[in-house]
PDB file of N, CA, C and O in Angstrom:
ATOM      1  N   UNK A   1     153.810 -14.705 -20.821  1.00  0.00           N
ATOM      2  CA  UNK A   1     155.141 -14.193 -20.531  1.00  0.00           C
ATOM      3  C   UNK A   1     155.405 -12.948 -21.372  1.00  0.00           C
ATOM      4  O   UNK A   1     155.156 -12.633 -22.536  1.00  0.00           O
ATOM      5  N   UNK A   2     155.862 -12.501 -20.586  1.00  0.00           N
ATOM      6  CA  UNK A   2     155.954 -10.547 -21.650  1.00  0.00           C
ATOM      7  C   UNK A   2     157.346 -10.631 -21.902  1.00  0.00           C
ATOM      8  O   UNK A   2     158.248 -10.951 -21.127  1.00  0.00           O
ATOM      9  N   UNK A   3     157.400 -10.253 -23.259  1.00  0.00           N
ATOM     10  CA  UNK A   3     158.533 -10.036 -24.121  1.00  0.00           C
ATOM     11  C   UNK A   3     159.383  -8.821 -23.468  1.00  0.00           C
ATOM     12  O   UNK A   3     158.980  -8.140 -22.525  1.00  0.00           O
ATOM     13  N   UNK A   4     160.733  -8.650 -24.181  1.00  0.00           N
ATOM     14  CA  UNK A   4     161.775  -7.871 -23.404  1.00  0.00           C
ATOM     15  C   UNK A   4     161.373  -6.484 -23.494  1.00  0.00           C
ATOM     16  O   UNK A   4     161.581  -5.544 -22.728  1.00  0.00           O
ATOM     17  N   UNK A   5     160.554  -6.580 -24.948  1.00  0.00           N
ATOM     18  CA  UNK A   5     160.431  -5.259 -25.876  1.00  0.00           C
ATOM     19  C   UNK A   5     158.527  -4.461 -25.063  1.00  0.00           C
ATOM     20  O   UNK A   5     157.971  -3.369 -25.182  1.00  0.00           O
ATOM     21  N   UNK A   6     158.157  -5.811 -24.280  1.00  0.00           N
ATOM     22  CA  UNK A   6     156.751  -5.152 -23.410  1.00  0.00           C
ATOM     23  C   UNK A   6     157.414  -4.963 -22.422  1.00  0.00           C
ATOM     24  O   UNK A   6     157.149  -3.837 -22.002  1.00  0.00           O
ATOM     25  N   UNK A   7     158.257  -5.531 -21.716  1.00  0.00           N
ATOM     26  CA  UNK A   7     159.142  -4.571 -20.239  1.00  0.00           C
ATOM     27  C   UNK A   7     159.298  -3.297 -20.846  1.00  0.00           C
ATOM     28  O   UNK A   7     158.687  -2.231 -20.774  1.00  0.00           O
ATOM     29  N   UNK A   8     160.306  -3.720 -21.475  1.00  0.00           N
ATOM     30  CA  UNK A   8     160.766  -1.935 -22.007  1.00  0.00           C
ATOM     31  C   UNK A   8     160.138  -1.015 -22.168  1.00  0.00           C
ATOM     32  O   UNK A   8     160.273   0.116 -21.699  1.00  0.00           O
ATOM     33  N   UNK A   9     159.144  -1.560 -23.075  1.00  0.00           N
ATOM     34  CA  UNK A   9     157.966  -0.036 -23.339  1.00  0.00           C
ATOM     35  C   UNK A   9     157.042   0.137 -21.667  1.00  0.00           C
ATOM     36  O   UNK A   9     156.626   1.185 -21.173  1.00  0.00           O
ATOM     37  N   UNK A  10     156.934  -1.367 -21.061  1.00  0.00           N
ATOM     38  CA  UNK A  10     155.975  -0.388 -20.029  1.00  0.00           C
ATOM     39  C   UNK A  10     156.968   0.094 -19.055  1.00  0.00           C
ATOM     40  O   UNK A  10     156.461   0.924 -18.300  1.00  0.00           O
ATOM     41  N   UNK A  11     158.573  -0.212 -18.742  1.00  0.00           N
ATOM     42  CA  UNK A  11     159.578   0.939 -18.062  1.00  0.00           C
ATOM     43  C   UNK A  11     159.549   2.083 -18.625  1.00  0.00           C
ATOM     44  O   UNK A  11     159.444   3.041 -17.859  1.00  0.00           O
ATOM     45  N   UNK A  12     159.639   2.402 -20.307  1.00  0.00           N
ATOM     46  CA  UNK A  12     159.865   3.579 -20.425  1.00  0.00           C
ATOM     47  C   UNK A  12     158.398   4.601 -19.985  1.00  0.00           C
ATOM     48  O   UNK A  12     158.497   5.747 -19.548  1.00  0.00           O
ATOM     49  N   UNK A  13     157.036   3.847 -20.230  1.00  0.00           N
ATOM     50  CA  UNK A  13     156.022   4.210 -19.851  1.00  0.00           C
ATOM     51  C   UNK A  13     155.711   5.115 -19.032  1.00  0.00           C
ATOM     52  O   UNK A  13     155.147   6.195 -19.213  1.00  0.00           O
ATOM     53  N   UNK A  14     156.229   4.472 -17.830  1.00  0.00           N
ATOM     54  CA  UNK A  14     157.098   4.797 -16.216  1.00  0.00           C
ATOM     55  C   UNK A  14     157.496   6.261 -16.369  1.00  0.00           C
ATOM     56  O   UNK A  14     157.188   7.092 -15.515  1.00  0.00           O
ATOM     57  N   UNK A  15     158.160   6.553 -17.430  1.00  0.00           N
ATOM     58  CA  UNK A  15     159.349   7.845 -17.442  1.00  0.00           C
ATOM     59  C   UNK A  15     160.365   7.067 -17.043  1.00  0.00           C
ATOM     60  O   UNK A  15     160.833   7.944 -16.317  1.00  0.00           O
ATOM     61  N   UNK A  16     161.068   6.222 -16.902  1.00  0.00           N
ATOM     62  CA  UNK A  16     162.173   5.421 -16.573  1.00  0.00           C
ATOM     63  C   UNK A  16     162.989   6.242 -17.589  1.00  0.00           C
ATOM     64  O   UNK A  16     162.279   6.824 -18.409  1.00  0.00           O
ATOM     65  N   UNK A  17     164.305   6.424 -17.725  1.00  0.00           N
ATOM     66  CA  UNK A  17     165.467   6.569 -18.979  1.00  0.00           C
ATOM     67  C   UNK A  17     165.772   5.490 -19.153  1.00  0.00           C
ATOM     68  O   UNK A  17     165.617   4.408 -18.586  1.00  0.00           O
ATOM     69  N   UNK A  18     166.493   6.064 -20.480  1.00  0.00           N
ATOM     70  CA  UNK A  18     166.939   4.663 -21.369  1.00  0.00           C
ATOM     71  C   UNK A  18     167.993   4.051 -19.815  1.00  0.00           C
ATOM     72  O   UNK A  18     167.871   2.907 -19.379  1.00  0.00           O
ATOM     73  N   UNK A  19     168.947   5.082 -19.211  1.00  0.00           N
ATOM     74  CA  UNK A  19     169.992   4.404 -18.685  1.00  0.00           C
ATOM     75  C   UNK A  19     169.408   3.576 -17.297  1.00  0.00           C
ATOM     76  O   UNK A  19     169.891   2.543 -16.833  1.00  0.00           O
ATOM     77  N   UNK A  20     168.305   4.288 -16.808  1.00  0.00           N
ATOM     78  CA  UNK A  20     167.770   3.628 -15.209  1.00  0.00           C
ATOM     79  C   UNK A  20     167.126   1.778 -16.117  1.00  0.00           C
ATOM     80  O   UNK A  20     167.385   0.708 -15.566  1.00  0.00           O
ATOM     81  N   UNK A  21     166.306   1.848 -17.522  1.00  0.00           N
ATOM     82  CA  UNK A  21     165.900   0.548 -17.763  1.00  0.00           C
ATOM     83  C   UNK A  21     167.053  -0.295 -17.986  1.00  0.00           C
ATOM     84  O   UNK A  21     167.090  -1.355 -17.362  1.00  0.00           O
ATOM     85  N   UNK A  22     168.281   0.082 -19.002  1.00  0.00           N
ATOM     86  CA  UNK A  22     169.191  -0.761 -19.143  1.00  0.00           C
ATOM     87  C   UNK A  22     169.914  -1.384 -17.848  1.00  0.00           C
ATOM     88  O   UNK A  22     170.413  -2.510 -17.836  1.00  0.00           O
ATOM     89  N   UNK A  23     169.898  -0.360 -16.595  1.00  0.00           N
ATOM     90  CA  UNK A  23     170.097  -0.970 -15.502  1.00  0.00           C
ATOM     91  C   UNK A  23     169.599  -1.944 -14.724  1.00  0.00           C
ATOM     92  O   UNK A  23     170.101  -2.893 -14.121  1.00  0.00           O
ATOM     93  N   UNK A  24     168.100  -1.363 -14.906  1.00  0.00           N
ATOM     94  CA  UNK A  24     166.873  -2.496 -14.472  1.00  0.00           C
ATOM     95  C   UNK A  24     166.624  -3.800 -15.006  1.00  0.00           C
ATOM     96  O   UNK A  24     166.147  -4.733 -14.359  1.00  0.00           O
ATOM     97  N   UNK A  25     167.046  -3.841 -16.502  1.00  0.00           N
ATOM     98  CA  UNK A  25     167.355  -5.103 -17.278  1.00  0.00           C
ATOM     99  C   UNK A  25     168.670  -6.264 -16.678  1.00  0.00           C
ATOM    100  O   UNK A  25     168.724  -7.451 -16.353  1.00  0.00           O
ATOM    101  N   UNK A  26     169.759  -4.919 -16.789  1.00  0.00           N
ATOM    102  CA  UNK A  26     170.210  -6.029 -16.181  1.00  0.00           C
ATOM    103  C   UNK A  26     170.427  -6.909 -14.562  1.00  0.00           C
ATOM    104  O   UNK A  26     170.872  -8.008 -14.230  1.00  0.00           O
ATOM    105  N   UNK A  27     169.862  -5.774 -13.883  1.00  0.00           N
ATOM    106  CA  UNK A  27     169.820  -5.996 -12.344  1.00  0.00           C
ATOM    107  C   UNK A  27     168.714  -7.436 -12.863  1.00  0.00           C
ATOM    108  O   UNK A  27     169.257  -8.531 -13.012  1.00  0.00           O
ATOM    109  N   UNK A  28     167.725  -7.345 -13.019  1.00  0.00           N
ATOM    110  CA  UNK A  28     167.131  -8.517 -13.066  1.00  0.00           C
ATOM    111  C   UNK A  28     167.401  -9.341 -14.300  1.00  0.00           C
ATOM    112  O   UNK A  28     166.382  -9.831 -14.785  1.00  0.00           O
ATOM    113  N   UNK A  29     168.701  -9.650 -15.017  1.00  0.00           N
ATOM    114  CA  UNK A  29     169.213 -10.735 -15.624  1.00  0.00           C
ATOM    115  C   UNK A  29     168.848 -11.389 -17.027  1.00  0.00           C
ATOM    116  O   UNK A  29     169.055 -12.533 -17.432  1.00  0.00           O
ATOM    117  N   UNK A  30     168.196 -10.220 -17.685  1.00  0.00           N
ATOM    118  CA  UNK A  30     167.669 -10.189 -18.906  1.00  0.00           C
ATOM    119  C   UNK A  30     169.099 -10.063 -19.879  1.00  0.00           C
ATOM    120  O   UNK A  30     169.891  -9.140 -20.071  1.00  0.00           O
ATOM    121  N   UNK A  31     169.005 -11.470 -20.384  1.00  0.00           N
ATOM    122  CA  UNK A  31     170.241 -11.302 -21.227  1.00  0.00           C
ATOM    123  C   UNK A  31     169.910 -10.311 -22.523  1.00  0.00           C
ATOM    124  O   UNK A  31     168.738 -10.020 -22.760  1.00  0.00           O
ATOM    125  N   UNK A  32     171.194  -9.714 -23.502  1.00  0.00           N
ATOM    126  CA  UNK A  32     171.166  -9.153 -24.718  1.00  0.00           C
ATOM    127  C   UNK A  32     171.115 -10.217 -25.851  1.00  0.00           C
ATOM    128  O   UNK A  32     170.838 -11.409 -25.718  1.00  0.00           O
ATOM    129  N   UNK A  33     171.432  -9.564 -26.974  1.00  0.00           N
ATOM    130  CA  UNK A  33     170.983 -10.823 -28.180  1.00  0.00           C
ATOM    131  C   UNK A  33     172.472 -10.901 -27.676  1.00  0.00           C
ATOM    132  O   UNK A  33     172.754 -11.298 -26.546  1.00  0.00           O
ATOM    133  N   UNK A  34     173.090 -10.628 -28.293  1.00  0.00           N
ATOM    134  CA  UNK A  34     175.058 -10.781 -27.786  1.00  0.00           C
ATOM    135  C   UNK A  34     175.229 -10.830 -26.353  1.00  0.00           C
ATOM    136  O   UNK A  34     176.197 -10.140 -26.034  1.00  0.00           O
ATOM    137  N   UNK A  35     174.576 -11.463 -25.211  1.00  0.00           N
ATOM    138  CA  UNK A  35     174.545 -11.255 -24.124  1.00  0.00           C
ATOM    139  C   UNK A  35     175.310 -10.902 -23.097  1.00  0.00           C
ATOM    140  O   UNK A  35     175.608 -11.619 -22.142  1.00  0.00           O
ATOM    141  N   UNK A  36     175.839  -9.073 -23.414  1.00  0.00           N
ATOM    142  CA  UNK A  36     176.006  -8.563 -22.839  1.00  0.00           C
ATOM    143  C   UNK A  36     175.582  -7.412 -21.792  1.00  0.00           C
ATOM    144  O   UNK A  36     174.534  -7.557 -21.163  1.00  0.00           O
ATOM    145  N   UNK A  37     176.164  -6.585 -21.653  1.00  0.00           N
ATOM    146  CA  UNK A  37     175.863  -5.880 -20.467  1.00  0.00           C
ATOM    147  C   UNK A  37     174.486  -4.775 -21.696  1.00  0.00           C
ATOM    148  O   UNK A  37     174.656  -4.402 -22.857  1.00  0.00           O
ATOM    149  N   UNK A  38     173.371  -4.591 -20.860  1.00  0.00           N
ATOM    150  CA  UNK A  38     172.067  -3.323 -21.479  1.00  0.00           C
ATOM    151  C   UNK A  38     173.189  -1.941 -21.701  1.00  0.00           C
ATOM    152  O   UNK A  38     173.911  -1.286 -20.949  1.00  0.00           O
ATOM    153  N   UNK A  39     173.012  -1.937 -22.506  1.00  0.00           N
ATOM    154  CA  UNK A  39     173.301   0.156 -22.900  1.00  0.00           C
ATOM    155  C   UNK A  39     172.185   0.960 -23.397  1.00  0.00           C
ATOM    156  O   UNK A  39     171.464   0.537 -24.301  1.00  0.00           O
ATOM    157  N   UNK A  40     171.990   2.240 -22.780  1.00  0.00           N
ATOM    158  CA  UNK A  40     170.753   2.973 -23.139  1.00  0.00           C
ATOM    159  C   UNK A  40     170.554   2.872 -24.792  1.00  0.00           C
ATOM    160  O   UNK A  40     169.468   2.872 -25.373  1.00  0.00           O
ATOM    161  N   UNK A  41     171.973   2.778 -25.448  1.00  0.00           N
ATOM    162  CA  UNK A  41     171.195   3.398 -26.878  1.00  0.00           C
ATOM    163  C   UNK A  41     170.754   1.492 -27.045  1.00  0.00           C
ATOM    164  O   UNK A  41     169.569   1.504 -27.378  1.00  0.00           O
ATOM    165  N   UNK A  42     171.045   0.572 -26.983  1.00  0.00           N
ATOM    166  CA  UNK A  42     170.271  -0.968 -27.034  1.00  0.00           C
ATOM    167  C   UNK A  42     169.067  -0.438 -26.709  1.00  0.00           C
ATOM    168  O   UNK A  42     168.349  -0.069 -27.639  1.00  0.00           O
ATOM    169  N   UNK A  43     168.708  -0.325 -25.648  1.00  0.00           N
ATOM    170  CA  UNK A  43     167.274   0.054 -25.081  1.00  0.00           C
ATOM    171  C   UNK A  43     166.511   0.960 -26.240  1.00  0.00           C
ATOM    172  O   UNK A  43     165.567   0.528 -26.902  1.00  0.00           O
ATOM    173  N   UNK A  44     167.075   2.290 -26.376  1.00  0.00           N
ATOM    174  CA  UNK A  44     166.515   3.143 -27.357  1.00  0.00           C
ATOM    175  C   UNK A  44     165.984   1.880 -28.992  1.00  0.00           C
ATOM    176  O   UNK A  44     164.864   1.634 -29.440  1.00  0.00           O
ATOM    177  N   UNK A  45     167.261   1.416 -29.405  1.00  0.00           N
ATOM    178  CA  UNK A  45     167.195   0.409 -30.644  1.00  0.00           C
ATOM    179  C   UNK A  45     165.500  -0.103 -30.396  1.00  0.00           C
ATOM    180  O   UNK A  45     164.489  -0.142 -31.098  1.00  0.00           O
ATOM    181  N   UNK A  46     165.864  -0.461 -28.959  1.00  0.00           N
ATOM    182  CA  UNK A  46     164.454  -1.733 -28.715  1.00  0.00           C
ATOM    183  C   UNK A  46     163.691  -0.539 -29.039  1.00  0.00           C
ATOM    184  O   UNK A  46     163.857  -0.275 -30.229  1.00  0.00           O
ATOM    185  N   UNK A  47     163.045   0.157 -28.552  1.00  0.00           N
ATOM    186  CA  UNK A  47     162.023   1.562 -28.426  1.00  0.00           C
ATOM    187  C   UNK A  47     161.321   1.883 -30.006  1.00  0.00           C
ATOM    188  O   UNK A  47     160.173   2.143 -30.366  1.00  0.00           O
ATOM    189  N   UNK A  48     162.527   1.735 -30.673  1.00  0.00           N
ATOM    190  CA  UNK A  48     162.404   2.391 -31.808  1.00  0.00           C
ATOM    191  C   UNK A  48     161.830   1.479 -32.681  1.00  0.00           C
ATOM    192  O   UNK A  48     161.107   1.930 -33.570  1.00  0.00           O
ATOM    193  N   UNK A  49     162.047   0.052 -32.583  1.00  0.00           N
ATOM    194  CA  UNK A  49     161.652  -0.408 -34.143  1.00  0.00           C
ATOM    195  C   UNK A  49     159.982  -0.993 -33.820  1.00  0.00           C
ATOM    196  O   UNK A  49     159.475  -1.327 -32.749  1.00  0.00           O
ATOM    197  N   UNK A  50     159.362  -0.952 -35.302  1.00  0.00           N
ATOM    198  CA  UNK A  50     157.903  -0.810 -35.254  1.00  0.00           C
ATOM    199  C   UNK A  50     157.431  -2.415 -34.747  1.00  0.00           C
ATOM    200  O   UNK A  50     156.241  -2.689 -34.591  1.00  0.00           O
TER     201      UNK A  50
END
């Protein structure tokens, strides 16, 4: 099972933007830690840490 943070990197992979993945996250129902609605800079957060 692939983690939120292997979607993410292989959307951004894609060339996806932060805002088309946070959309794509939530169109398919990937909750947040605070499970709310994806925002690009969340996405970016994910991107960024090592």
């Amino acid at each position: 099972m692939a983690t939120v943070r292997d979607t993410i990197g292989g959307m951004a992979g894609q060339g996806m933007s932060l805002r088309a993945i946070a959309r794509e996250l939530d169109r398919r129902g990937v909750p947040t830690a605070r499970g709310g609605a994806w925002q690009a800079v969340q996405v970016r957060a994910v991107l960024a840490r090592p």
